[in-house]
N, C-alpha and C positions, 0 to 999 in steps of 0.2 A: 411633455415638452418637446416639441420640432428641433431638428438641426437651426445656429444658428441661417440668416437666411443673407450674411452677408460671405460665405461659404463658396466658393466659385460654383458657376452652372454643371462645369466638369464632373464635379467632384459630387455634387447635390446629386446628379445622373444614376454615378455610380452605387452611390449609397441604394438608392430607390432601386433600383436593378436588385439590390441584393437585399432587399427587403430591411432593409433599416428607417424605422420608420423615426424613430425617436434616441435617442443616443442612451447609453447607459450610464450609471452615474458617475462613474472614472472618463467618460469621454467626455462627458458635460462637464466636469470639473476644469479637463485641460481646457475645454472652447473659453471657457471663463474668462471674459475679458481684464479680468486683476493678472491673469498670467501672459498677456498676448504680450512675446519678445522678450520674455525672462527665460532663464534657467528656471526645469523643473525638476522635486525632488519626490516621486509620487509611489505612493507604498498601496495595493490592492489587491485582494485575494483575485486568487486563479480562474479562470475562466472569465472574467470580467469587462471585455471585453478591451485590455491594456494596447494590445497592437494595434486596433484602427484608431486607439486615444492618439498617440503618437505621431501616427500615419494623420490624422489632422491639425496636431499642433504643431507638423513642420510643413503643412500648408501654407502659410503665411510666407515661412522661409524660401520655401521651392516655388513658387508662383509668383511672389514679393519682387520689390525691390531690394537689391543687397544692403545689409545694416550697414548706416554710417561707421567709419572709420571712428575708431577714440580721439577722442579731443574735436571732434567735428560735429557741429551743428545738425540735430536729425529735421529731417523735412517732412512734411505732410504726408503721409501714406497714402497709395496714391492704391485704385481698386486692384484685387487680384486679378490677376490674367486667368484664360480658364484652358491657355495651354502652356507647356513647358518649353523653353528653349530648347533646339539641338543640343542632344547630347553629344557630353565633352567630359573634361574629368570632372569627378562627382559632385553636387552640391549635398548631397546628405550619405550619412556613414550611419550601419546599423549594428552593434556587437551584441552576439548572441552565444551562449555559454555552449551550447550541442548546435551537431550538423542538422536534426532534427528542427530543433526550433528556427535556427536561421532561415531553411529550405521552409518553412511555413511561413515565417512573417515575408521572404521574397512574395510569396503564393498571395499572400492580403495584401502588402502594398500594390501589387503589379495591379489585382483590379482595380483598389481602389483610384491609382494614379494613372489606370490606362487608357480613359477618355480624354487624362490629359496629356498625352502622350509620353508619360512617363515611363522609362527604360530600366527596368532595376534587374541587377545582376548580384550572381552569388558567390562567395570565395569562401570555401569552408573545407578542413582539413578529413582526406577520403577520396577528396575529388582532383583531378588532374588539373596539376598549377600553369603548366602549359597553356591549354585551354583555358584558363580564368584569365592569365596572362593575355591572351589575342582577345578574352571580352572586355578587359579592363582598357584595352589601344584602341576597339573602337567606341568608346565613350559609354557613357551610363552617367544616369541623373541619381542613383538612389545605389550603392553599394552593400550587401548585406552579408555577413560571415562570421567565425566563429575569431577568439583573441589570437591564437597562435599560427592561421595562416593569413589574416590581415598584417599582421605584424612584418610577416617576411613577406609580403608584396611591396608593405613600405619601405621595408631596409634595403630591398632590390630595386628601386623606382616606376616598379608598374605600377603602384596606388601612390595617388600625386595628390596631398590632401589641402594643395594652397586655397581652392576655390569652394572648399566645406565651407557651409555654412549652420549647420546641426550634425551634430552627436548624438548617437542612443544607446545608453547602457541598458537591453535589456535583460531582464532575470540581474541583475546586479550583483544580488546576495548570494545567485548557486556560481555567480562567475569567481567570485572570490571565493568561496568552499572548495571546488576544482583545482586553487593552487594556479586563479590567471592572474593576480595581480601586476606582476611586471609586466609581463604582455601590455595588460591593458595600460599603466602609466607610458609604457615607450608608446603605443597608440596617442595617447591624451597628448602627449609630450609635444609631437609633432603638428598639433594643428593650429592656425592662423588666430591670428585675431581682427576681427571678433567673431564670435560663433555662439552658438546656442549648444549647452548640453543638458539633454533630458534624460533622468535616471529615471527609468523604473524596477523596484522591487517589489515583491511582495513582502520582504520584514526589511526594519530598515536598521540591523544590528548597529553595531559602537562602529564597526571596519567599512561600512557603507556610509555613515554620518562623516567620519575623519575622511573619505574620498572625495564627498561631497564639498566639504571644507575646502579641500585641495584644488578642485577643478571646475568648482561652481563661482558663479556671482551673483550677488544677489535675489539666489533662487527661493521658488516659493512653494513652498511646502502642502503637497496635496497627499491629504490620508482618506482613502474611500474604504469607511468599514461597515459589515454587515450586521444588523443587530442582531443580538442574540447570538452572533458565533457561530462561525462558521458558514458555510452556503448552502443558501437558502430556498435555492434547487436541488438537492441533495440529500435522499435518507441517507441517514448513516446509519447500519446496523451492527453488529457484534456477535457472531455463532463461539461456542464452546466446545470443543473440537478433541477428540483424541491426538496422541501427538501422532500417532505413524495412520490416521483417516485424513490426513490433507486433500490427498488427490482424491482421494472416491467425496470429500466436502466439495471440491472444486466441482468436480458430476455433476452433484447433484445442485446445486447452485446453477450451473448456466443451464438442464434442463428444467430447474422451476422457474426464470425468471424467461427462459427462452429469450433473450436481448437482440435487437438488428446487430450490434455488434457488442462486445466484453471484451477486456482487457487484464488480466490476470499478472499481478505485481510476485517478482521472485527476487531473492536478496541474493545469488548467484547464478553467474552462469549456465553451472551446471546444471542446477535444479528447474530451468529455464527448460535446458534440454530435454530433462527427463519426465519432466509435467508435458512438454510440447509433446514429445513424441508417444508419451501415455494418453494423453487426448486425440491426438492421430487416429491411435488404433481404437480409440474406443468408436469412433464414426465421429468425432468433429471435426468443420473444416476451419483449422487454428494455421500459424503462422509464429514466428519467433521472431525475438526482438533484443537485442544485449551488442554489448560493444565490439564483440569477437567479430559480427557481421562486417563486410565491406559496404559502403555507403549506396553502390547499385542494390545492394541485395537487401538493405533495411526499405529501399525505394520499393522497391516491387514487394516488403510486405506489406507495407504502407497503403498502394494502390490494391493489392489486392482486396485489402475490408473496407477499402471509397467501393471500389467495383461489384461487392459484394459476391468475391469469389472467397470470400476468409471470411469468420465470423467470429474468432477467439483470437487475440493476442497475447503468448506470454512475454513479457519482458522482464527487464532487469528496472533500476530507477532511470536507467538512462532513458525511461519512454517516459517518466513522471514529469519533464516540463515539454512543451511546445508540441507536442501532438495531439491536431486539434481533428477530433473525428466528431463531424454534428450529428449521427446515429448513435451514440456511444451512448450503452443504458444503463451497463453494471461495469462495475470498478468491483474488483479482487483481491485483498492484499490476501496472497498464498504464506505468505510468512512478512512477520512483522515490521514494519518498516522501521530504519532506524533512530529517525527522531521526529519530532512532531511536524517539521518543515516538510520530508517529507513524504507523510500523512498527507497533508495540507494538499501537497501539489501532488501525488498520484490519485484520489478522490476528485482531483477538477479536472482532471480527464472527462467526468462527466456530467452531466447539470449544467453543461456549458447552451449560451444563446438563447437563455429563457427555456430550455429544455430540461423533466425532470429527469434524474437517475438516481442510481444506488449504491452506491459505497458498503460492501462488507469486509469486515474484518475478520480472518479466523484465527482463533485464541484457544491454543492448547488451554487444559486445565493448568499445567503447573507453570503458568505466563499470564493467568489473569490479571496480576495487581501490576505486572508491566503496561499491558492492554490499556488500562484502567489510567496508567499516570499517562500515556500515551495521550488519550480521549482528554483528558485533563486538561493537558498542557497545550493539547490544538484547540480549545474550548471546543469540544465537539461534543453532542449529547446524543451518543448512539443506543440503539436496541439492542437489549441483550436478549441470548433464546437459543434452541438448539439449532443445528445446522439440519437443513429439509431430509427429511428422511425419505424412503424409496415410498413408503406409501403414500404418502403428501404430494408424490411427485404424479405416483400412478392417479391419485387422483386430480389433478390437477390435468393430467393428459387425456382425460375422460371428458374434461369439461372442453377442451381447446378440440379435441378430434369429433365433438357432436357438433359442434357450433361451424366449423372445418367439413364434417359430412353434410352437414347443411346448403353450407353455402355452394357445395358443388352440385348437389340434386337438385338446388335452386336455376344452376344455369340451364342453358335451352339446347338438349341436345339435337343432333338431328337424327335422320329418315336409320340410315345404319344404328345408330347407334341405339335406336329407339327399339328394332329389329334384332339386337345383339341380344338387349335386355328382355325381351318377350322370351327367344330362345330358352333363356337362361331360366325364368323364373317358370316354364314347363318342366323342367329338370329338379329347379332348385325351390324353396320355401321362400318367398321374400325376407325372413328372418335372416336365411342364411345368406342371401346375397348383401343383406344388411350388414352382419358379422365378417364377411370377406371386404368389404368397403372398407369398415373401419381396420381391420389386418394389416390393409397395406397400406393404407393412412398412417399405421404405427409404425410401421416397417422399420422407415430410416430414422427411427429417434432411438437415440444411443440409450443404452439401459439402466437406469440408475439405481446406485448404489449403497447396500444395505450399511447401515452405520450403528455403532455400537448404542444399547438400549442403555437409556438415563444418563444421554449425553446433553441435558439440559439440566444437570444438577448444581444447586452451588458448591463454591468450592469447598465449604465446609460450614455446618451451624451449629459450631461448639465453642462455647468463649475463653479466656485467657485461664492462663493455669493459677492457680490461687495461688498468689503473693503478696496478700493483704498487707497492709504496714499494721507491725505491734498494736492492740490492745482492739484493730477494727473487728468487726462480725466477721466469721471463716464465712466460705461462700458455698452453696449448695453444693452438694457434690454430681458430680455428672454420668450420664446413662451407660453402662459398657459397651463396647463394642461387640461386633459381630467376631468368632473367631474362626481361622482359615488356618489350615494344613500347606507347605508345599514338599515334595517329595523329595529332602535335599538336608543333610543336619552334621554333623559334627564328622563324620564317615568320609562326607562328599565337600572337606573342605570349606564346609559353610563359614560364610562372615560377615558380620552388617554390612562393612565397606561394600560389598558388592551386591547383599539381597535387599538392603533397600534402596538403591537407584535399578533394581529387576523389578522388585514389586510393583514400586510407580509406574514403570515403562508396560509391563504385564496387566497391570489392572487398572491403568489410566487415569492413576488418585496421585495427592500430592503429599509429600513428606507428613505434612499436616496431618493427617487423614487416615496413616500409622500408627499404631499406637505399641504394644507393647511385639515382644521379638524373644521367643524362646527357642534355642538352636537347642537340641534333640540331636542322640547317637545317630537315626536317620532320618529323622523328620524335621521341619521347624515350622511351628506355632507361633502365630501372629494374630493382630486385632487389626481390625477394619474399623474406623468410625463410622456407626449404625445408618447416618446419611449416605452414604458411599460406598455401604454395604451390596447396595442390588449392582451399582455401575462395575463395583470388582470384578462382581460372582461371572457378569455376564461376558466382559474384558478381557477375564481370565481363564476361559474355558476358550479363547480363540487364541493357540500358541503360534506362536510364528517365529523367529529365525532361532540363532545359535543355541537357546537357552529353553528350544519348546519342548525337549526330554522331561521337564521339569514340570512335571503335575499340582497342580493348585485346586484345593478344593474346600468347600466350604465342613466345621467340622459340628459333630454332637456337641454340644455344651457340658455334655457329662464326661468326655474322653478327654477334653480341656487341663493338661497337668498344673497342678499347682505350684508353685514356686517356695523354693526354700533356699533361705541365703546363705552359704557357708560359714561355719564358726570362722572370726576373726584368729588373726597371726597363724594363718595358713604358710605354706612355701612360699619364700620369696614376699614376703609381708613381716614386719613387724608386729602389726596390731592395727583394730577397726582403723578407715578411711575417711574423714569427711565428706559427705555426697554418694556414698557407696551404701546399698544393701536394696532393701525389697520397698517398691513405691506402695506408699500409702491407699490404703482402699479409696476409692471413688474420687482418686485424681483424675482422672480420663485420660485423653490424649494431650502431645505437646503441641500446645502452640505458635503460631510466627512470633518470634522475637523473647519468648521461654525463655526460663534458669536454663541452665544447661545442667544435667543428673547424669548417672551414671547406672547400670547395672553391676552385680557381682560379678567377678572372674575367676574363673579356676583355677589350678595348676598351670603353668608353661603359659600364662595370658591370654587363654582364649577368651573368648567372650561366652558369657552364658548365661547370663539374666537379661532381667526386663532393660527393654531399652528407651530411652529418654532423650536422648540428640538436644541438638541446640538448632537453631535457627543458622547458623554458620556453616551448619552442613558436615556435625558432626554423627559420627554414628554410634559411637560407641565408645568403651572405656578408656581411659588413658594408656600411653604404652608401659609396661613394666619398670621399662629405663626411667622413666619418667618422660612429660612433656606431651602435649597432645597428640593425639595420632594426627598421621597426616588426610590433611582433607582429600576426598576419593572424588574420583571424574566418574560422571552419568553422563 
């Protein structure tokens, strides 16, 4: 379907220039002649093309005739003009939650409205108010900024909002999550009547609906959804990850997907930092992104991946809305994001303009069922699978560097160079001026990075611990685990509370995945469930920081001690425990959401039997005193 064709000549231009042949379905909604001069309330996922929807349903307002006054008879609409009056103080206001997305939707109106000589200017908090101040005196048709230096332009009288005649709330929902809502009412507060105001959100919660209420009339409610969930330009995938192999996943990820440009989501600053400057060094040309920067210096990294002098972005969320890069091919979340919103909106970084990309996800092991409610709750139906290994990569780069030595032997060289190559292959074998070709072909590509073996396991395939209700069939009992030694027992201060948030971190399994714990004079004996057997072995042979004195090894099944419970009304007891002594043969392991059991204890409360935990993240026995131990930080 065509842009409508009653759309000024101005404006029809500019679309065509920029290759819009056909509107997308959130723009064709606003053209919709059921909404021409209402308030709109319009909820569409990201990338969607929400900003030129806007930028054409305040066409009518900016080229129009001024709406009738209240209480006054409207007249015939009379055609749009296809250029804009001298600018003067503003006829449209734009609010945008980051200096980010402001400085972008400036960037789409100005072409859009630039044939018809429309003048849009920026006021957003970073940038010197001085200067906005001298652009706001010599006039502008279109105003764009973030709530809290709009705000004090108006309370100061450089922004004079008698002659608005449209409002734009975009991002709605992340301007209220930010904590702008007073901002934005002392904004709403002050404009004229009448006027048009267009919300757009991507969700349209309870606190976006009660705004609407407040500052709408009559508006009409436009929802643009994608079938099936989620965008439809978009894989979404899911890798399963070590927790301390992020960065060397990140590697190998942007050398397999090799993207014009990527974007790498971090949930701080710091780790911003420390991925940025790890990627550095490894040979990538990245750039950083997070709130610490000054607004020149997020500019130039901005231009720098348009100019294609950058090719990796890490950022913080602060780059998850209004950064619209049309090369953008891989999306990164480095660590989790923190709710499905925004999930939503760091993934529409890409797939954007009918263009596909890729969204991955990396999911420690012991954060899958997070991962999981995540995907859930954005309705997103991602790939699970392991994160690209070094050989996937190498060959992957066999296949790009023959197609790559191709296409260069392809081109036409001349008389020298023709002359170099004869030299050369009197000297050399063609083979080997072959094998030097590709050399330096490989040169500058950064070396990717080996990743821990059976890092595509699930997270466990053993089912619930038998708690059958009275009189049902008991339930099979289940296969042992694998058992494992580490060099550390009753000598060396050993204690669950600490060796099992070591174990996971050391062998890359999850509570789950543990199973029994025998702390030894100097050793301590442990089970591995048989699935997560080979991931430990191979995990746990790579020590690395405070705790890597400590030896892990897989053990003989005949050197395996047996377990014997101490007689009842020991020291400091009465007599037998409830929940206390030796687990039943061919319980297996505990799993999520378990009884919670106990092993036997010694003298003085150490721990020293089998252990059972709870899903609450306990480790071990009750304290002496009585009352739970307290829960231990991993």
């Amino acid at each position: 379907m065509p842009f409508p064709s009653d759309l000024p000549a101005s404006i029809q231009l500019a679309l065509t220039e920029r290759g819009y042949n056909e509107p997308t379905p959130v723009q064709a909604a606003v053209l919709d002649g059921a909404g021409a001069g209402r308030d709109l309330l319009v909820s569409a996922q990201t990338g969607s093309g929400k900003t030129v929807a806007y930028g054409l349903a305040m066409a009518a307002d900016l080229l129009g005739a001024p709406a009738p006054l209240p209480g006054t008879e409207a007249t015939e609409a009379a055609p749009l003009a296809d250029r804009l009056p001298a600018a003067g103080t503003p006829l449209a206001l734009v609010i945008a939650p980051t200096r980010e997305l402001a400085l972008q939707v400036k960037t789409e109106l100005s072409w859009l409205y630039g044939r018809a000589g429309g003048r849009v200017i920026s006021c957003v908090g970073g940038m010197d108010p001085m200067a906005e101040r001298r652009e706001l005196s010599r006039g502008a048709h279109i105003v764009v900024g973030t709530p809290g230096r709009l705000r004090d332009h108006v309370e100061r009288g450089n922004l004079k909002p008698d002659t608005l005649r449209v409002v734009v709330l975009d991002e709605a929902d992340e301007m209220l999550d930010l904590g702008f809502r007073e901002e934005l009412e002392a904004i709403l507060d002050t404009l004229p009547d009448p006027h048009r105001t267009l919300l757009f959100s991507a969700t349209v919660p309870r606190e976006i609906a009660q705004m609407a209420r407040s500052y709408q009339r009559d508006a009409q409610r436009i929802e643009v959804k994608n079938e099936g969930g989620g965008h439809g330009d978009i894989e979404h995938r899911a890798a399963l990850i070590a927790p301390h192999e992020i960065e060397r996943a990140v590697v190998n990820l942007l050398r397999l997907e090799d993207p014009r440009i990527a974007m790498v989501f971090c949930a701080t600053r710091a780790t911003v930092n420390r991925l940025h400057s790890n990627l550095t060094e490894r040979g990538f040309s990245a750039v950083a992104l997070s709130g610490e920067l000054s607004q020149a210096e997020r500019t130039r990294a901005l231009q720098s991946l348009r100019d294609g002098r950058a090719r990796v972005c890490v950022a913080t969320d602060v780059a998850a809305r209004g950064i619209d890069l049309p090369d953008l091919g891989l999306v990164i979340h480095a660590e989790l994001p923190r709710d499905p919103e925004t999930l939503t909106h760091r993934s529409g970084r890409t797939g954007r303009a009918g263009k596909k990309g890729i969204s991955t996800l990396l999911v420690p092991y012991s954060r899958r069922r997070l991962a999981e409610r995540l995907l859930f709750a954005a309705k997103v139906n991602a790939t699970w699978g392991p994160a690209p290994s070094a050989e996937t990569i190498r060959a992957k780069d066999n296949e790009r560097l023959a197609v790559q030595a191709l296409t260069v032997t392809e081109e036409e060289s001349g008389d020298d160079e023709m002359a170099m190559a004869r030299t050369l292959l009197e000297t050399r074998t063609p083979e080997q001026v072959a094998a030097a070709l590709i050399r330096t072909l490989r040169g500058p590509l950064p070396a990717p990075e080996e990743l821990s073996e059976g890092n595509d396991r699930p997270r466990r395939d053993f089912g619930d611990r038998d708690g059958s209700a009275p009189g049902a069939a008991p339930r099979a009992p289940r296969p042992e685990g694998v058992w494992f030694r580490a060099s550390v027992g009753r000598d060396g201060n050993a204690d669950p509370r600490w060796l099992l948030p070591f174990l996971c971190r050391r062998g890359h399994v999850t509570r789950e995945e543990i199973g029994r714990i025998r702390i030894l004079d100097t050793e301590t004996q442990f089970e591995v469930a048989q699935a997560a057997a080979t991931r430990f072995a191979s995990a746990a042979r790579k020590a690395e920081g405070e705790d890597a004195h400590i030896a892990v090894e897989i053990m003989d099944p005949a050197a395996v001690q047996s377990f014997t419970p101490r007689p009842a009304g020991g020291p400091g007891r009465s007599g037998p425990r409830a929940g206390y002594g030796p687990r039943p043969a061919g319980t297996g392991f505990r799993p999520a959401g378990g009884d919670r059991g106990h092993g036997d204890r010694p003298q003085g409360g150490r721990y020293q039997g089998d252990r059972f935990g709870g899903d609450r993240g306990g480790y071990g026995p009750r304290r002496a005193a009585g009352g739970p131990a307290r829960r231990p930080r991993d």
